[in-house]
C-alpha positions as CSV (number, residue, x, y, z in Angstrom):
1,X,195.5,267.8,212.2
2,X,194.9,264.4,210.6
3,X,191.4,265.5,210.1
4,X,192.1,268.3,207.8
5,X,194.4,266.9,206.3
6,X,192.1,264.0,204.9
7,X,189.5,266.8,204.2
8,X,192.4,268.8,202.3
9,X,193.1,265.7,200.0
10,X,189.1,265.0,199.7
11,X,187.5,267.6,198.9
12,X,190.2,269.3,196.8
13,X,190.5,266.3,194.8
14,X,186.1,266.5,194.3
15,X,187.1,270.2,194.0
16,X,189.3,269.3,191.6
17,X,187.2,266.9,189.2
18,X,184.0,269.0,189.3
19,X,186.3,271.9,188.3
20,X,187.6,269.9,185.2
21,X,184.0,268.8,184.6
22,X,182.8,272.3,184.6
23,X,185.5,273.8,182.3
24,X,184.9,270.8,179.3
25,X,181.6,272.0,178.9
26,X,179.7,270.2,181.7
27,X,176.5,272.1,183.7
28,X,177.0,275.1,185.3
29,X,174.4,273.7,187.9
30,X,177.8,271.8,189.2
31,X,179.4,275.3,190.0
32,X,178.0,276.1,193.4
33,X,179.2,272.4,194.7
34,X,182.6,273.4,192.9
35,X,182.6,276.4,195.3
36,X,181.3,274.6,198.6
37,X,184.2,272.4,198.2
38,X,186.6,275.1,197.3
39,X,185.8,276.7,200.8
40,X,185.7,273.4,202.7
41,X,189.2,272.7,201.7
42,X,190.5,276.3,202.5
43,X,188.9,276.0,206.0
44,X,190.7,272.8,206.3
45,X,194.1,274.1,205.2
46,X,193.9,277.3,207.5
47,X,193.1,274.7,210.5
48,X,196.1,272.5,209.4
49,X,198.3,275.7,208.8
50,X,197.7,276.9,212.0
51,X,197.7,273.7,213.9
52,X,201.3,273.0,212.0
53,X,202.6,276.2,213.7
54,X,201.9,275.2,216.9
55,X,203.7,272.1,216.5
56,X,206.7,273.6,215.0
57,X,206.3,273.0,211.4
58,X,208.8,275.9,209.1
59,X,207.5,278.7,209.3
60,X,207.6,279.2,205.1
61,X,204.9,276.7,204.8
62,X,202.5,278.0,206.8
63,X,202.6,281.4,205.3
64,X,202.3,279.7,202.2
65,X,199.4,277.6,203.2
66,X,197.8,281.2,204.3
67,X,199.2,282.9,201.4
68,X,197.0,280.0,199.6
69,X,193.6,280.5,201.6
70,X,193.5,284.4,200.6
71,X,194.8,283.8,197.2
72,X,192.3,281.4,196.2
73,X,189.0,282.7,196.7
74,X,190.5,285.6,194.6
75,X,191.0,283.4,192.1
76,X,187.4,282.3,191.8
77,X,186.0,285.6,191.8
78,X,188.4,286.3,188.1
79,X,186.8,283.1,187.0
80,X,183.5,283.6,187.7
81,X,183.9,287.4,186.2
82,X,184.6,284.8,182.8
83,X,181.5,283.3,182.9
């Protein structure tokens, strides 16, 4: 559980950064390392959401958390439909 989480904060705060960089204007060379990261910190918020039901954490935020892993890669697929 402490392992994802550190990889949560991480890589969505690279995620993050790299997605700021890339919508001022930076190189769209940086969007397939936006993505890796995007998916690396999904994979770590499913593991922590699941790992936090087993150990009794409400049961709103782990939907939420799930709710979060299908949402998102939705959401990149409208933003790279912009591009």
């Amino acid at each position: 559980m402490r392992a994802a989480l550190m990889t949560i904060r991480t890589t969505g705060l690279f995620g993050l950064v790299v997605g700021l960089v890339i919508w001022a204007g930076g190189p769209r060379l940086l969007v397939p390392i936006h993505m890796l990261l995007g998916v690396v910190t999904m994979a770590a918020l499913l593991a922590a959401a699941l790992a936090g039901r087993r150990l009794g954490a409400p049961t709103g935020r782990v939907v939420g958390a799930r709710l979060w892993v299908v949402v998102t890669p939705a959401d990149g697929r409208i933003q790279q439909q912009l591009f």
